[in-house]
C-alpha positions as CSV (number, residue, x, y, z in Angstrom):
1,X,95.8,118.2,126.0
2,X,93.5,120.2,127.7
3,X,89.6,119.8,127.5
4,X,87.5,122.4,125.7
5,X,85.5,125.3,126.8
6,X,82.3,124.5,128.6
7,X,79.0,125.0,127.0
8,X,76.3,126.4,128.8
9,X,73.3,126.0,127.1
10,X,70.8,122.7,127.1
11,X,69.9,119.8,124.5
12,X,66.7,118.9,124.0
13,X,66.0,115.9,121.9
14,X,62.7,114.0,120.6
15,X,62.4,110.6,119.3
16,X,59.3,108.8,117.9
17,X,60.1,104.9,116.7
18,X,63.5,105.1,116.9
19,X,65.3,101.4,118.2
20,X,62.6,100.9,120.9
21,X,60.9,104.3,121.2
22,X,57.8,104.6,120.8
23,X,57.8,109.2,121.5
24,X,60.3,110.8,123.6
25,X,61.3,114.4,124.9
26,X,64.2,114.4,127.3
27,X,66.2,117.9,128.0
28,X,69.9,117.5,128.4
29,X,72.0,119.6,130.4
30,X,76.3,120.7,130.2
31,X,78.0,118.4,132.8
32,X,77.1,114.6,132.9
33,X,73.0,113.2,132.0
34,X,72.9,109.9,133.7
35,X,70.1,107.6,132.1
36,X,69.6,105.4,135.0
37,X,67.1,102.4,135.1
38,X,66.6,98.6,134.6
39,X,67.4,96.9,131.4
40,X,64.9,97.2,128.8
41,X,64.0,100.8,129.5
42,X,65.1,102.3,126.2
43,X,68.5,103.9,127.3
44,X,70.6,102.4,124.2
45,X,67.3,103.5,121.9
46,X,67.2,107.1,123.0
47,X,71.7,107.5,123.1
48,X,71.0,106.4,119.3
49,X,68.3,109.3,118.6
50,X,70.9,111.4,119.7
51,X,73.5,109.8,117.1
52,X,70.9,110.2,114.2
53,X,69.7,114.0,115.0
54,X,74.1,114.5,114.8
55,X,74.1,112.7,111.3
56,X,75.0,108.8,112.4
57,X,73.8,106.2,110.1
58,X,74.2,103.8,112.8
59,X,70.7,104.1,114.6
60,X,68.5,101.4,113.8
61,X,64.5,101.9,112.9
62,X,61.5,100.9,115.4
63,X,60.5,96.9,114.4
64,X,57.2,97.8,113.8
65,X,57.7,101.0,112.4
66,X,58.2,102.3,108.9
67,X,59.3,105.7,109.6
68,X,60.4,107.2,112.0
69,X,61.9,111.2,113.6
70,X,64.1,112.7,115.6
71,X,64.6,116.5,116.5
72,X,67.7,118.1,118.5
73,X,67.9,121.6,119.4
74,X,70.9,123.4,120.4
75,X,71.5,127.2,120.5
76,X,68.8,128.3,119.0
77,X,68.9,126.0,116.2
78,X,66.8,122.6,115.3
79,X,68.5,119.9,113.8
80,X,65.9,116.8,112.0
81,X,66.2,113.6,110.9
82,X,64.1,111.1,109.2
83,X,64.5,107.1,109.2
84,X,62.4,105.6,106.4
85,X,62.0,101.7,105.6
86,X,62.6,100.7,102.2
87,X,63.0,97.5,100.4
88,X,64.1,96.0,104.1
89,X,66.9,98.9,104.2
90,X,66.7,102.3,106.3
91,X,67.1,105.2,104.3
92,X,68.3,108.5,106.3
93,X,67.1,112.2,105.6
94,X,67.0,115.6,107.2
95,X,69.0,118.2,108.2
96,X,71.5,116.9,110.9
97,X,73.8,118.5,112.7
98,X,76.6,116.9,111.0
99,X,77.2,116.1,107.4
100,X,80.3,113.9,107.6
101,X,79.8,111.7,111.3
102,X,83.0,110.1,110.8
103,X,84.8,111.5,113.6
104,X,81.9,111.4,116.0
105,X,80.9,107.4,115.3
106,X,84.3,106.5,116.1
107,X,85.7,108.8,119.4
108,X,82.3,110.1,120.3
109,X,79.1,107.5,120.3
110,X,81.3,104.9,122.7
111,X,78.2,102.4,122.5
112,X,79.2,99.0,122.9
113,X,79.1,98.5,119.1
114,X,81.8,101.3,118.9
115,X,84.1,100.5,116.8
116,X,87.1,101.7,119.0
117,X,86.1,99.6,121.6
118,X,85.3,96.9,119.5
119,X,88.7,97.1,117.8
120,X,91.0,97.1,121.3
121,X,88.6,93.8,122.8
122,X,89.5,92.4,119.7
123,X,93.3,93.2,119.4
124,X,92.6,94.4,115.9
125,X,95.1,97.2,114.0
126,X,94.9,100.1,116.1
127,X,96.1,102.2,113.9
128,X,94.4,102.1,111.1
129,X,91.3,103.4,113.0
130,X,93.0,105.7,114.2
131,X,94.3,107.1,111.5
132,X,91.0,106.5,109.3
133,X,90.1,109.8,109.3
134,X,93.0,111.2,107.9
135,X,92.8,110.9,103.8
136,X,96.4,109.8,103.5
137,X,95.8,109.1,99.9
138,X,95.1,112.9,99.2
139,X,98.3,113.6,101.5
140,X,100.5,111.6,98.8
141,X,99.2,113.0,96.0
142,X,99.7,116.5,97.1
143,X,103.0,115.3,98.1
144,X,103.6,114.4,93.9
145,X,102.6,117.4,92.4
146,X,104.6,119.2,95.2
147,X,107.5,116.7,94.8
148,X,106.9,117.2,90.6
149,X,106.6,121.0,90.9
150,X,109.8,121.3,92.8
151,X,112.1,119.2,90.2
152,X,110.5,121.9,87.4
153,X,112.1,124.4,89.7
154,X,115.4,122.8,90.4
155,X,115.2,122.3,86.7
156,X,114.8,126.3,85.9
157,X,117.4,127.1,88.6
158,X,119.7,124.6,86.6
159,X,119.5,126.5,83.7
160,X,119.3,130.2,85.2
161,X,122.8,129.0,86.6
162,X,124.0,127.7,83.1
163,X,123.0,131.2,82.1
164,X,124.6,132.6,84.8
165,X,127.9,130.8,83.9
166,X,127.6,132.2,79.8
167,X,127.2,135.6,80.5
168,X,131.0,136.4,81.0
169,X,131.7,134.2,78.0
170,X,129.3,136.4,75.7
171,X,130.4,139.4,77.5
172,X,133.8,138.9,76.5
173,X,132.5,138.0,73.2
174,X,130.4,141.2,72.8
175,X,133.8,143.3,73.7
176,X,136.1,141.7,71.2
177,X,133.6,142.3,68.5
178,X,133.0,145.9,69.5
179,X,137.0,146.4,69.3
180,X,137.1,144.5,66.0
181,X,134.3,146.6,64.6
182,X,136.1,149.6,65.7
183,X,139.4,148.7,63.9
184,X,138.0,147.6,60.6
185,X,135.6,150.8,60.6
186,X,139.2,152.7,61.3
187,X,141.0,150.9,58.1
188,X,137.8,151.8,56.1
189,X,138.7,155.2,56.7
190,X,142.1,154.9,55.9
191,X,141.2,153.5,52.5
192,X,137.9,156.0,51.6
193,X,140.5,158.7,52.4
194,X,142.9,156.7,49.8
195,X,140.8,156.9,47.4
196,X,139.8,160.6,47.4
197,X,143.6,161.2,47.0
198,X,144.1,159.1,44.3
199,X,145.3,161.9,41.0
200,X,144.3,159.9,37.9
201,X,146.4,160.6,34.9
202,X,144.7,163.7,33.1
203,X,145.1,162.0,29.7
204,X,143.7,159.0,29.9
205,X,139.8,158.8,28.8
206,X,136.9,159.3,30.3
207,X,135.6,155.8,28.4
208,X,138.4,153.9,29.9
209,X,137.7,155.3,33.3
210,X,134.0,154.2,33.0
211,X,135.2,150.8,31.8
212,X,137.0,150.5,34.9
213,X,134.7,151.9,37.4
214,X,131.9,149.6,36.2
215,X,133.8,146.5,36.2
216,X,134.8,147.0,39.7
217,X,131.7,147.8,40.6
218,X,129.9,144.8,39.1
219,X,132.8,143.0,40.8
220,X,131.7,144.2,44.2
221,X,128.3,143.2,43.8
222,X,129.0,140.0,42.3
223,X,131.2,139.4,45.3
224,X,128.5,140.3,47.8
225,X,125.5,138.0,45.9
226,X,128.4,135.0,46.4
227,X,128.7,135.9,50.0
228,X,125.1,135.8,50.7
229,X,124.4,132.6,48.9
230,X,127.1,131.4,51.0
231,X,126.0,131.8,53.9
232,X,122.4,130.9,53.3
233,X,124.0,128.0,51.9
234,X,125.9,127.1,55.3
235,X,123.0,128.1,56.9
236,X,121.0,125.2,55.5
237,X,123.8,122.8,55.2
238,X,123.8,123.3,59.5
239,X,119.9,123.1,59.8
240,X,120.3,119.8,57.7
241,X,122.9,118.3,60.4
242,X,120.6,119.1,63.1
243,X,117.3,117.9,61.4
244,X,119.5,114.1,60.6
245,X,120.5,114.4,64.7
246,X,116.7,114.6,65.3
247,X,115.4,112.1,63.0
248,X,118.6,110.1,64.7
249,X,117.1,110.9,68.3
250,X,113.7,109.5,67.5
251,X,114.3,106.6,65.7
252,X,116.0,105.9,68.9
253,X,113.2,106.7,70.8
254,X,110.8,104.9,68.7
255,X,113.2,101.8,69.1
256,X,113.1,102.4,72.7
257,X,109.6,101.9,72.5
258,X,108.4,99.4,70.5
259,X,110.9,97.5,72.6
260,X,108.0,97.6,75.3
261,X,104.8,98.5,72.8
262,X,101.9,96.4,74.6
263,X,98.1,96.4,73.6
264,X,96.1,98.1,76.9
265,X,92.9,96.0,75.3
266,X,94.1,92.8,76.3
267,X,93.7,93.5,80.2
268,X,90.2,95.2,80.3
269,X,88.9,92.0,80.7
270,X,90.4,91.2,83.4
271,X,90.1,94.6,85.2
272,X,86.0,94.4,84.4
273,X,86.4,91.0,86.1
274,X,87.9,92.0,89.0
275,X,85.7,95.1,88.9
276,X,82.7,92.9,89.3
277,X,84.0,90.6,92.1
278,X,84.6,93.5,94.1
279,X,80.8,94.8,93.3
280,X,79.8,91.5,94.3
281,X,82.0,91.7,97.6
282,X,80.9,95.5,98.5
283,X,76.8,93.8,98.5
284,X,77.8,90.7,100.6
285,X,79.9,93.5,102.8
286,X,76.9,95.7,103.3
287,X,74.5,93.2,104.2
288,X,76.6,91.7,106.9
289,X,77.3,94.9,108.0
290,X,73.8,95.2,108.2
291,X,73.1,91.9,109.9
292,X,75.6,92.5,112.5
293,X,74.0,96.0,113.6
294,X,70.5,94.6,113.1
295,X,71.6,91.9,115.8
296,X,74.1,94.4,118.0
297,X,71.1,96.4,118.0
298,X,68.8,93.4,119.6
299,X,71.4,92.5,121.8
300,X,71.3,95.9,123.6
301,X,67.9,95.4,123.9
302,X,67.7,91.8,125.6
303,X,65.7,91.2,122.5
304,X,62.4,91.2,121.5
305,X,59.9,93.1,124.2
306,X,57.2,90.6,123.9
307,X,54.1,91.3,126.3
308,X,54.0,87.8,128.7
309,X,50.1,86.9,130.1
310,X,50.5,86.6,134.4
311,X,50.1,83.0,135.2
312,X,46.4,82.2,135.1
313,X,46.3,79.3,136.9
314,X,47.5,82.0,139.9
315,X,45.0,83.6,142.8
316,X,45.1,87.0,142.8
317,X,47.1,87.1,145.6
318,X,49.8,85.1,144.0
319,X,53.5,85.9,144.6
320,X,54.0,85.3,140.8
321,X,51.8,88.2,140.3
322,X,53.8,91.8,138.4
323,X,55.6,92.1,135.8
324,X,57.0,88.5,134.3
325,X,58.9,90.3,131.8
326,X,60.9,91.9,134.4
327,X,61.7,88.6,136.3
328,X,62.3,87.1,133.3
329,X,65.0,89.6,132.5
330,X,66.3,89.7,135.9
331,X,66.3,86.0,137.0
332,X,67.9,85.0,133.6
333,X,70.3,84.6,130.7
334,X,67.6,83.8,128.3
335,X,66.7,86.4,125.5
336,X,63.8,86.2,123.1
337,X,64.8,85.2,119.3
338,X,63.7,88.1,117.0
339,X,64.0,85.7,114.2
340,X,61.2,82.6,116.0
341,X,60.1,84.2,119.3
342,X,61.7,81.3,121.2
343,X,64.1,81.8,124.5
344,X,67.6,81.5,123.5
345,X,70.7,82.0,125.7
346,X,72.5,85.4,124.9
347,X,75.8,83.4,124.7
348,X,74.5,81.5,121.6
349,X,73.7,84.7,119.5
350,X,76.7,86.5,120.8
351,X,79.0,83.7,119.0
352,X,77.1,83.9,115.9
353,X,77.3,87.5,115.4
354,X,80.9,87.2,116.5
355,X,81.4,84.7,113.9
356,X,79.4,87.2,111.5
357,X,82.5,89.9,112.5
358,X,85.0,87.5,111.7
359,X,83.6,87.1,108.1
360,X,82.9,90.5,107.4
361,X,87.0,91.1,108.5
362,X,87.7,88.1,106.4
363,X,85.3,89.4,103.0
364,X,86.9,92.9,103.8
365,X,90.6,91.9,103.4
366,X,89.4,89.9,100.4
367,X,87.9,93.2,99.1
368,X,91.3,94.7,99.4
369,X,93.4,92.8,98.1
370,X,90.8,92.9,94.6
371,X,91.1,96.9,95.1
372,X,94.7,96.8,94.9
373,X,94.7,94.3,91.7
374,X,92.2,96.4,90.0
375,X,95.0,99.7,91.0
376,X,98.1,98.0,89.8
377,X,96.2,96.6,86.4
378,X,94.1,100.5,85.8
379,X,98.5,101.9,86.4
380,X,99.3,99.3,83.8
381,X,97.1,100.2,81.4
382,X,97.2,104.2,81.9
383,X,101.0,103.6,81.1
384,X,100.4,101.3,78.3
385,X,97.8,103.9,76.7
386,X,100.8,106.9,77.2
387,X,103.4,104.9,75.2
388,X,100.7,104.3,72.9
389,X,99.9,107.8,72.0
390,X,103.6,108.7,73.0
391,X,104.8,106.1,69.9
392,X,101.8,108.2,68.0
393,X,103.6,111.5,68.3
394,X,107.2,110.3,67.5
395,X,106.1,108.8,64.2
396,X,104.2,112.2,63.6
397,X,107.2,114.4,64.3
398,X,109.4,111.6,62.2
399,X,107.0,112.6,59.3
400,X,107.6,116.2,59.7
401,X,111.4,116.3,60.2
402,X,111.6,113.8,56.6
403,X,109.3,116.7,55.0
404,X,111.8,119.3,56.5
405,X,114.7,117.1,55.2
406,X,113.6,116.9,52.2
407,X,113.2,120.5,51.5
408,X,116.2,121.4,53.0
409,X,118.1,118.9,50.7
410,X,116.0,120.7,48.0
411,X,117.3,123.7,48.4
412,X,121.3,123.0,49.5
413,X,121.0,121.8,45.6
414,X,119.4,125.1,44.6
415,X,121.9,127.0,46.4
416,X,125.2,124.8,45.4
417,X,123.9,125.2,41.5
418,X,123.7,129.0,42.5
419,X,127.1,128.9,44.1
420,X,128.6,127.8,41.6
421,X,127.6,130.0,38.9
422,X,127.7,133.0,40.9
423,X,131.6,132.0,41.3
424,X,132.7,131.8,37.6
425,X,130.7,135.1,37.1
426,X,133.2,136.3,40.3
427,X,136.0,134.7,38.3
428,X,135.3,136.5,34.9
429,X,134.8,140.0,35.9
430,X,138.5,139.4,37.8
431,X,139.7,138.5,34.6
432,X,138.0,141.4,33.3
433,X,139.1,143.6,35.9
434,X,143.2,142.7,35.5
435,X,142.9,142.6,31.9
436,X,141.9,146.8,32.7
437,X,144.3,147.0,35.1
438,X,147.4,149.5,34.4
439,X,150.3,151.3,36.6
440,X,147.8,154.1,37.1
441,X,144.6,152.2,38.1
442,X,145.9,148.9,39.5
443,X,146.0,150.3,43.0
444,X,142.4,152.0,42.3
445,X,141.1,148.9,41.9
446,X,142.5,146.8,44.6
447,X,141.8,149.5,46.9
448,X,138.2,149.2,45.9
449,X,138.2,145.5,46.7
450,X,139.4,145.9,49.9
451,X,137.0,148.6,50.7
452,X,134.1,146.4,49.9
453,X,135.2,143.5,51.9
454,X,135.8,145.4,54.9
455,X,132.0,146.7,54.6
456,X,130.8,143.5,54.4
457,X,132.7,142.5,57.2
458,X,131.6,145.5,59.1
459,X,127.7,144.7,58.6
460,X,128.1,141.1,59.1
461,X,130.1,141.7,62.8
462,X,127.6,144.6,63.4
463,X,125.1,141.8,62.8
464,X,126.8,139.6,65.4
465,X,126.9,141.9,68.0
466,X,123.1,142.4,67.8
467,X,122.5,139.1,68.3
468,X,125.2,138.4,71.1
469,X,123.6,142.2,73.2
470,X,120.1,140.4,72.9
471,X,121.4,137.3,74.4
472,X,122.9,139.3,77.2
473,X,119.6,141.1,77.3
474,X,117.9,137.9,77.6
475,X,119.8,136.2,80.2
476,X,120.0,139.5,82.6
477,X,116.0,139.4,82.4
478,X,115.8,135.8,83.1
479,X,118.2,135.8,86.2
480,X,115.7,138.7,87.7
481,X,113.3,135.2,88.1
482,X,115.7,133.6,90.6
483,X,114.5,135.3,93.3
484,X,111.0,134.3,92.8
485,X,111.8,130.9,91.7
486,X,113.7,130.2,95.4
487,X,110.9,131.9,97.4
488,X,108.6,129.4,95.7
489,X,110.8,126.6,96.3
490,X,111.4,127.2,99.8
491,X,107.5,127.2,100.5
492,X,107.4,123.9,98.4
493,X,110.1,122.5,101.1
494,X,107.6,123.8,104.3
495,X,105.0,122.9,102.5
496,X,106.6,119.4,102.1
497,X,107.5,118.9,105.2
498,X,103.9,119.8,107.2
499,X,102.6,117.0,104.7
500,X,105.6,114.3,105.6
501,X,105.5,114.5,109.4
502,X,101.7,115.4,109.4
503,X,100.5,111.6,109.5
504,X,104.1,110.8,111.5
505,X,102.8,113.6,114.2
506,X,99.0,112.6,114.4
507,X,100.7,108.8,115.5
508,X,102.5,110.0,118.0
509,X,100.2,112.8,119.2
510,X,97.8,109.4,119.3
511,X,100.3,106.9,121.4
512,X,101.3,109.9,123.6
513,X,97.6,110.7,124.5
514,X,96.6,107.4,125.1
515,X,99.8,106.3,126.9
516,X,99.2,109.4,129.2
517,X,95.9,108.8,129.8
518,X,95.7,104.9,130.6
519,X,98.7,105.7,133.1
520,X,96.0,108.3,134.7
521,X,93.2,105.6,134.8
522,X,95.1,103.0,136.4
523,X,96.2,105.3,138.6
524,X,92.8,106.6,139.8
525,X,91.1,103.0,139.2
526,X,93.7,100.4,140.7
527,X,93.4,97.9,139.0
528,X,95.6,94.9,140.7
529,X,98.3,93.9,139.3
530,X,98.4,95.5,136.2
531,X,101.4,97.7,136.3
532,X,100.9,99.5,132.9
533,X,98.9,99.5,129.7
534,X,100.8,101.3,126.8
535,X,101.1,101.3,122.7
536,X,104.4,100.9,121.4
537,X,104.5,103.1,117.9
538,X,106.9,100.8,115.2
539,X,107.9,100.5,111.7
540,X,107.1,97.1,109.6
541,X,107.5,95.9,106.5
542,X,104.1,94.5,104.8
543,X,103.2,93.2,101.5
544,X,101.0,95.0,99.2
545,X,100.6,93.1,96.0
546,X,103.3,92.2,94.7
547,X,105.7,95.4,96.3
548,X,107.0,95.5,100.1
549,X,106.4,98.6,101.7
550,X,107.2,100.2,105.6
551,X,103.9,100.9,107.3
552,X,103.5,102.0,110.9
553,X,101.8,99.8,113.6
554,X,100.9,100.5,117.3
555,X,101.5,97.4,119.2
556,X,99.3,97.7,122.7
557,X,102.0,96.2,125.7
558,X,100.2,94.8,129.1
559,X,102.6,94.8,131.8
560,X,101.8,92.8,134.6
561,X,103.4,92.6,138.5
562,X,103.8,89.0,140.0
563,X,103.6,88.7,144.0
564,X,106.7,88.7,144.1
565,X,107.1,92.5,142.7
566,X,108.5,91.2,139.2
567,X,107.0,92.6,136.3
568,X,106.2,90.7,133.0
569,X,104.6,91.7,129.7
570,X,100.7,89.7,129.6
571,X,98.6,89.5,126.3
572,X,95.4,91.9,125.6
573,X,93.4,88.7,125.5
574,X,93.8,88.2,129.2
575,X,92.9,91.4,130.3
576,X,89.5,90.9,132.4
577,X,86.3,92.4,130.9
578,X,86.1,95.2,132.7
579,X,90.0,96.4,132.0
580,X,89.3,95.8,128.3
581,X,86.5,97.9,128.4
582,X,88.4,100.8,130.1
583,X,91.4,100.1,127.7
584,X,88.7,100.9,124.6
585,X,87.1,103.7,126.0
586,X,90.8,105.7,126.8
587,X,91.8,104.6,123.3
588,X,88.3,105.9,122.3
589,X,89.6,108.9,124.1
590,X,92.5,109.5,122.6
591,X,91.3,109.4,119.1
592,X,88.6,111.9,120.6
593,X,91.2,114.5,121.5
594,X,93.9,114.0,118.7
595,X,91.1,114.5,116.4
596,X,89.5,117.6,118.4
597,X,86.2,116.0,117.9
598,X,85.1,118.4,120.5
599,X,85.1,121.2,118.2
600,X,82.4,119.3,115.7
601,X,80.6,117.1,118.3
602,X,78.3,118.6,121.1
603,X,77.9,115.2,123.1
604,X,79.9,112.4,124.4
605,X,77.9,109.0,124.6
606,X,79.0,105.8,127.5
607,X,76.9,102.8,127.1
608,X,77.3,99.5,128.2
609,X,79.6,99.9,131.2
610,X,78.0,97.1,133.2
611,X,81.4,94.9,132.7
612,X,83.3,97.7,135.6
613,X,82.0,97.8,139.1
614,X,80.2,101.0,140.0
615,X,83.0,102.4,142.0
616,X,85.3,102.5,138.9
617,X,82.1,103.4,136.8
618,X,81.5,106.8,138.6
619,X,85.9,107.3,138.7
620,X,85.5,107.1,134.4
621,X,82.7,109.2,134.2
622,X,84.4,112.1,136.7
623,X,87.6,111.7,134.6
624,X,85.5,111.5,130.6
625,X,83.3,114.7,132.4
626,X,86.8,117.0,132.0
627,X,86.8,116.5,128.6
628,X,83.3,116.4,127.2
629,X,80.8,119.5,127.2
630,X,77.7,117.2,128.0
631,X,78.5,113.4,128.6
632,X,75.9,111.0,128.3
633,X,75.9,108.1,130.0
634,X,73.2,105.0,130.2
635,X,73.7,103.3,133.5
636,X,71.7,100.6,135.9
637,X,70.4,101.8,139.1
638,X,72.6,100.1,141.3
639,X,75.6,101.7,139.1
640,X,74.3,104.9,138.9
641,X,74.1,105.3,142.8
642,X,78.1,105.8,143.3
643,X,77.8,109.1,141.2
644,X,77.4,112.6,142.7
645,X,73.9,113.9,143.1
646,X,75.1,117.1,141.3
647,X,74.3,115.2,138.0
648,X,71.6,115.6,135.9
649,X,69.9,112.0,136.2
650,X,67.0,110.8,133.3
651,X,64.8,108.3,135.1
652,X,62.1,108.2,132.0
653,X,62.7,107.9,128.8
């Protein structure tokens, strides 16, 4: 990966009570700012202004101070920040130049609190900080609606090909009722023509004719009112079938579930419960968290700077006159307790706050597993609560399909009663109509029947066509969707796969970057016998709840050369100081670059280097330099005398 463009312009920063400020100005330059001096002189105070003017919450507030301030200005623009005491807790305000300092706590501020370094000295889970910033939650629910969107596609193609596969079907159809049409409209013809050619005998009456031509007709239109009630009569009698295969279809349903119909109620308690426990857990988190700063803090200090009176029992030409603090500092091990003011060995207070880590790992694994009891109980009840109101709507559309029913059944008996009567009054008038019937007008009359049934034939088939064009109509227009419906779904599948290998890629980029550039550090650093420091990316199965799922670690490999020129794989844990330290600051590194954090953040911080001789020291701040716009880095004298003159060195502070 290649490092960013350079910046040119400067960074001035000012600090009043800030860690062990008191006031401060200091002017930053691009390159590399070397804070150089003894211990005690405020470096670690003033690298932490800088983190609060960029938005960190990290910084910590003067002892004696209740407020405090800090100013950064950067291209022409000013960037504040207030630290304010209250109730024992620091509240943060201002304007920084960050809102979210995720990215820039983590890769950037490499202090020796850092959490990158803190997690490789440790041998804790590399990749889940390095993969914190990524929401990987939001990334699997847009996966979902993605996922649901393109099964309600796949769905809609299903059918467009169903329609697809009618169309010759109703095609066909459409044609065979077009030729039928066309013949029965011909025979019509034939018989209309019939009829006009008919010569009735001259003699017989013009009563008896009348007689005749009104029974047929009241025949034809008792014919036609039997036809329609009928069909109406089918009609409902097919409407009833499907309205019984409903009612049939949700009684199965509802069967289905009240099979599995659970009260939600009953685990509310238990959720509030858990609910609590984990408020409770979040409090005891946050004030250890808080502890373990507040004494991180102190330790990068060497503790309390307490004023110490020169021996008075001393001439004034005394070799014990100066500054005691200094010797005391120099000459030993011994801090000052903030807590009593007595001298206590570093070592002692290191374990403690180690211990205090260890706890708040423990409490936040406990806090956890609660969160994933409270997820799996909120699920259960969300489901419960759908079949609930799912059970609601089956027995309301029950309801309405036995109101249906019943008026359906209602009116089949309406129709049937109808039916009936309408057929006897059919029957009589063909009585009537034969008893009329003679050698001149039997032929009249059957002619006339025919006539009539072929027109009701005709409209009902014209009918049928209508409705079979429209289907056509309908399908044709729907098919014109296709198109649009696979363009859509073929973005869905991109779209799908960017999210799927996104976190997969960001891994590797991560194990690359670091693998690439501890090989590179060795190189330039030589560290003995280590042959090569490298993170092995690998599939595991864990336990979440009560489920097994395939998670990713990144296992960190030492491998060491023996005298003899054989190689063998060593633990993290017996890495010397100083190569842990370089191990956390490349992995500190990496996350830097596969994050970009150079586009957000304008500074790179290096404390607490002291562990690496000064040689190596001024090698990792040549080879951070390439990809930071301004580094910053706190350094003792005697350390800060390997690097180049070029630098920009900070002597007061």
């Amino acid at each position: 990966m290649s490092p960013p463009e350079s910046v040119t312009s400067s960074i001035t920063v000012s600090a009043e009570r800030i860690g062990g400020i008191d006031s401060t100005e200091v002017t930053l330059e691009p390159g590399v700012n070397v804070l150089t001096g003894r211990n005690a002189t405020n470096r670690t105070s003033f690298l932490q202004s800088i983190m609060a003017a960029i938005g960190s919450d990290r910084p910590s507030l003067k002892g004696d101070a209740e407020s405090g301030h800090v100013e950064l200005a950067l291209d022409g623009e000013t960037y504040t920040r207030t630290l304010e005491r209250h109730d024992g807790a620091v509240r943060f305000d201002g304007d920084p130049y960050l809102e979210d300092p995720e990215l820039a706590d983590l890769f950037a501020f490499l202090l020796e609190s850092n959490e990158a370094r803190q997690t490789v000295r440790r041998g804790d889970d590399l990749r889940e900080l390095i993969m914190r910033p990524i929401d990987t939650d939001e990334i699997e629910a847009e996966i979902s609606r993605l996922e649901s969107r393109k099964r309600e596609i796949d769905d809609q193609l299903a059918d467009l090909d169903d329609l697809k596969s009618e169309r010759p079907a109703l095609e066909t159809r459409r044609q065979a009722i077009e030729d039928d049409i066309e013949a029965k409209t011909e025979r019509l013809e034939e018989l209309e023509s019939e009829l006009e050619s008919f010569d009735l005998d001259i003699d017989a009456s013009r009563e008896q004719r009348a007689d005749i031509e009104e029974t047929v007709a009241d025949l034809q239109d008792a014919q036609s009112t039997l036809d329609s009630i009928e069909y109406e009569l089918e009609t409902e009698r097919e409407s009833k079938a499907e309205l019984e295969a409903e009612r049939e279809e949700i009684d199965d349903e509802l069967e289905a579930v009240d099979d599995d119909l659970d009260s939600p109620e009953h685990l509310e308690g238990r959720v509030q419960e858990l609910r609590n426990r984990k408020r409770a857990l979040d409090t005891t988190l946050n004030e250890l968290q808080s502890v373990i700063r507040f004494n991180e803090d102190r330790l990068d200090e060497d503790g309390l700077d307490l004023e110490i009176e020169p021996n008075s029992d001393a001439g004034a030409g005394s070799d014990t006159d100066g500054d005691v603090t200094d010797q005391l500092l120099e000459e030993s091990s011994d801090v000052v307790c903030w807590t009593c003011g007595s001298s206590v060995e570093r070592d002692r207070i290191e374990t403690t706050v180690e211990k205090l880590r260890s706890l708040h790992q423990s409490k936040l694994g406990e806090r956890n597993d609660l969160q994933s009891q409270i997820d799996e109980l909120s699920t259960r009840q969300r489901e419960l609560r759908e079949r609930r109101e799912n059970h609601r709507e089956l027995e309301d559309r029950r309801s309405a399909v036995e109101e249906e029913l019943e008026r359906r059944e209602s009116r089949i008996d309406d129709l049937e009663t109808q039916q009936a009567e309408q057929r006897e009054r059919v029957e009589e008038l063909e009585e009537e109509a034969e008893t009329l019937e003679t050698a001149d007008y039997g032929e009249v009359i059957e002619t006339h029947r025919e006539s009539t049934q072929l027109e009701m034939e005709i409209e009902s088939l014209e009918s049928e066509y209508d409705d079979v064009h429209s289907q056509i109509d309908e399908i044709e227009t729907k098919l014109e969707e296709r198109a649009e419906f696979e363009a859509e779904r073929e973005d869905i599948d991109d779209e799908l796969t960017d999210l799927r290998t996104r976190v997969g890629r960001l891994e590797e980029n991560a194990v690359d970057a670091f693998n690439e550039h501890m090989d590179s550090i060795l190189s330039i650093l030589e560290y003995g016998n280590i042959e090569r420091i490298w993170i092995e990316r690998r599939e595991r199965s864990v336990r979440e709840g009560r489920r097994k799922v395939t998670k990713t670690a990144f296992d960190l490999h030492v491998v060491r050369a023996a005298d003899d020129g054989t190689t063998y794989e060593d633990r993290i844990d017996h890495l010397s100081e100083s190569e842990r330290e370089v191990t956390g600051l490349i992995f500190a590194l990496a996350g830097f670059l596969v994050h970009e954090v150079h586009e957000a953040v304008p500074t790179v911080l290096l404390d607490s280097l002291e562990a690496i001789d000064s040689d190596r020291i001024a090698d990792l701040v040549a080879y951070f330099e390439d990809y930071a716009d301004c580094l910053v880095v706190a350094l003792l004298h005697e350390d800060a005398q390997a690097l180049p003159d070029s630098h920009t060195y900070v002597t007061e502070i």
